[in-house]
MDTraj code that builds the backbone (N, CA, C; nanometers):
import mdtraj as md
import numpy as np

residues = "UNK UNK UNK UNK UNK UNK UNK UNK UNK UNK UNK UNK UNK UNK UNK UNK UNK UNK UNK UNK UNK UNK UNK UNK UNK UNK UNK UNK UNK UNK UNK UNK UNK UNK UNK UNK UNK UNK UNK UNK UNK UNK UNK UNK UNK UNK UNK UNK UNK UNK UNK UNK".split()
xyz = np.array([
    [0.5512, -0.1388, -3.8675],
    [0.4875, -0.2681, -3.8466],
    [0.5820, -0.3634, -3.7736],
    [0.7185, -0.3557, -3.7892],
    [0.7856, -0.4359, -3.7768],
    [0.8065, -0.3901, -3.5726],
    [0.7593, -0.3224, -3.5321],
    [0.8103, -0.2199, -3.4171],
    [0.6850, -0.3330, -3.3426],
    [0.5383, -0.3186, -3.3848],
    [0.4694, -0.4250, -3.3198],
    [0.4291, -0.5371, -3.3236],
    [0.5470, -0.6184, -3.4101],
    [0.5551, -0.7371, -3.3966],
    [0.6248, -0.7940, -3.3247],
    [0.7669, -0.6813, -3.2523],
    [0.8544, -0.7205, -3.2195],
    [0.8032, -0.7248, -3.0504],
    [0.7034, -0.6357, -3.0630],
    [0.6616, -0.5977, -2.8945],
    [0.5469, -0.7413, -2.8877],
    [0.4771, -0.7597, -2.9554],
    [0.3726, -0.8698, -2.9885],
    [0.4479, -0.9621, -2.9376],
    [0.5855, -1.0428, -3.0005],
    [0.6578, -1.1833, -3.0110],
    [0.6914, -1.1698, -2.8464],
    [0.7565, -1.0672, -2.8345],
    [0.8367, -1.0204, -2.6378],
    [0.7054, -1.0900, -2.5992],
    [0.5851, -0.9904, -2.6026],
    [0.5002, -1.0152, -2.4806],
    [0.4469, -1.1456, -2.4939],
    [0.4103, -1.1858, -2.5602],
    [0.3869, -1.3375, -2.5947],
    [0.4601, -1.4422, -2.5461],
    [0.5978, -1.4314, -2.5366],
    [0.6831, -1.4935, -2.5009],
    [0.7237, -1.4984, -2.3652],
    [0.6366, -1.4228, -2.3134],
    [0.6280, -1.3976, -2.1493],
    [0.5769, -1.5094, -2.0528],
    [0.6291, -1.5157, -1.9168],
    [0.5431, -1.6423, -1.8555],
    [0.4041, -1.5673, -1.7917],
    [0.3116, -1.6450, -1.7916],
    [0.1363, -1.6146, -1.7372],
    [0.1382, -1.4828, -1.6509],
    [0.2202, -1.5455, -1.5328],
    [0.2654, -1.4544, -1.4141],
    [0.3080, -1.3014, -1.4602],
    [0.4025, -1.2960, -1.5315],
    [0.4610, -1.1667, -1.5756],
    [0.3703, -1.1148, -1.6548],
    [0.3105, -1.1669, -1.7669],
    [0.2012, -1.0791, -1.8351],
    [0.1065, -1.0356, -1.7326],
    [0.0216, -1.0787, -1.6560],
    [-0.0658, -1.0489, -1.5618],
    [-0.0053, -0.9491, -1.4580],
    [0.1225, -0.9302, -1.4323],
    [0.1910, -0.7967, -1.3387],
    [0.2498, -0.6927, -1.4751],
    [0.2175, -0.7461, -1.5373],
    [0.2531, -0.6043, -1.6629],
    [0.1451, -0.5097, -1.6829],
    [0.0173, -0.6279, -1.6971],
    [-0.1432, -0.5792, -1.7457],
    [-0.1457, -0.4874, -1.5986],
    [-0.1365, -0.5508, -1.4512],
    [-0.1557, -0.4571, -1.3297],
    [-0.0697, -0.3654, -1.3558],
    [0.0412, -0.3435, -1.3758],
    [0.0908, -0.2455, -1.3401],
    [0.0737, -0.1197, -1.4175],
    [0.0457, -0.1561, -1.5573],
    [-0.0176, -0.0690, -1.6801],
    [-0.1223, 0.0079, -1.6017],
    [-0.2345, -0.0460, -1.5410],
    [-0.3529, -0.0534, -1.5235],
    [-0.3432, 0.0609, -1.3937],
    [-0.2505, 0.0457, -1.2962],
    [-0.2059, 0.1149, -1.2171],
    [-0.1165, 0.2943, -1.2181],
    [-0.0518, 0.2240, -1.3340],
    [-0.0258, 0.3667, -1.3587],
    [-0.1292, 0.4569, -1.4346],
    [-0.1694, 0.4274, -1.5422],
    [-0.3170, 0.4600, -1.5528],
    [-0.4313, 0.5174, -1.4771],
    [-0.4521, 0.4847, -1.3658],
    [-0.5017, 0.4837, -1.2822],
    [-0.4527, 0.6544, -1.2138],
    [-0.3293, 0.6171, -1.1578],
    [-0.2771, 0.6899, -1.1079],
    [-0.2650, 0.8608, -1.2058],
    [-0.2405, 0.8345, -1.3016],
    [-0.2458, 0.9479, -1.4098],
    [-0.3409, 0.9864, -1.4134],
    [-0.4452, 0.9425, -1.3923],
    [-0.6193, 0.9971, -1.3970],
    [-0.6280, 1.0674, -1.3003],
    [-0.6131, 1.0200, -1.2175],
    [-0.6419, 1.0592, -1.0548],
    [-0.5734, 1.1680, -0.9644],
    [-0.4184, 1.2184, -1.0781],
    [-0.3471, 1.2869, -1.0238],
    [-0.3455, 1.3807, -0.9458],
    [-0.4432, 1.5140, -1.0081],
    [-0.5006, 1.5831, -0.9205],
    [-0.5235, 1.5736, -0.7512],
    [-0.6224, 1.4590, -0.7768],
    [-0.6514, 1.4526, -0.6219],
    [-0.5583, 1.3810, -0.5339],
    [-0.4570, 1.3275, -0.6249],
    [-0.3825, 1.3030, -0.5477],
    [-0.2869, 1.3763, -0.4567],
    [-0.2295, 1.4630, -0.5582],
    [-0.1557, 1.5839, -0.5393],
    [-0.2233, 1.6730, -0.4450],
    [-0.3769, 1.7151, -0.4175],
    [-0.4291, 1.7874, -0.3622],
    [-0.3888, 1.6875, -0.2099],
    [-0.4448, 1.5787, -0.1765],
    [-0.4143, 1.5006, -0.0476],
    [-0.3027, 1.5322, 0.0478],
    [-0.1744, 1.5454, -0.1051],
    [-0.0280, 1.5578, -0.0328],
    [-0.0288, 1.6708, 0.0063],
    [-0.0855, 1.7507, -0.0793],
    [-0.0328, 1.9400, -0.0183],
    [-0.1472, 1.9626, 0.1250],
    [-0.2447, 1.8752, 0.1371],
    [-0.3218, 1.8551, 0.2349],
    [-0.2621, 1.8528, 0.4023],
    [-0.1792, 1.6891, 0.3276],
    [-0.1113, 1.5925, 0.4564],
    [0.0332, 1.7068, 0.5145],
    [0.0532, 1.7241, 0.4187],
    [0.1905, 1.8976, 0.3972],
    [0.1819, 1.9946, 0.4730],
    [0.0380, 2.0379, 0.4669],
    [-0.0109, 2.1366, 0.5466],
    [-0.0767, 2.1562, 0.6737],
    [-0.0774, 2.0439, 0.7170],
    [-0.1251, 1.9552, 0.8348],
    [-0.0347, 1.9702, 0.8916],
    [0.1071, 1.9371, 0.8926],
    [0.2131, 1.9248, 0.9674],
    [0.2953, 2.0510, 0.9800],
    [0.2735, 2.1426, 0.9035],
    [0.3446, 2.2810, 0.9116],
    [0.2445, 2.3954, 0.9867],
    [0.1436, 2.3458, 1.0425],
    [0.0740, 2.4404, 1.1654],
    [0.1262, 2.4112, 1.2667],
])
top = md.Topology()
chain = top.add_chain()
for i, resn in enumerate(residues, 1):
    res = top.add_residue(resn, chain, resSeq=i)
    for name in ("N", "CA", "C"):
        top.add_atom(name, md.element.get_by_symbol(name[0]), res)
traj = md.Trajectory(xyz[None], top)
């Protein structure tokens, strides 16, 4: 308990700005973890494009 209070008081204690690029960037990596696959497929794509 004491582990998310301590993360609670931090983030709280944050200015507007920084909470709102924490929430994006969360949101982003997230994102990105979902999506991995196709991401990975793109690169071995763009990869293979250039080695013909």
């Amino acid at each position: 308990m004491n582990f998310f209070k301590r993360i609670t008081n931090w983030y709280n204690e944050l200015s507007p700005f920084t909470r709102g690029s924490l929430v994006v960037i969360l949101f982003l990596i997230a994102g990105i973890i979902l999506r991995w696959n196709y991401i990975i497929e793109g690169v071995i794509k763009g990869f293979n494009y250039f080695s013909k």
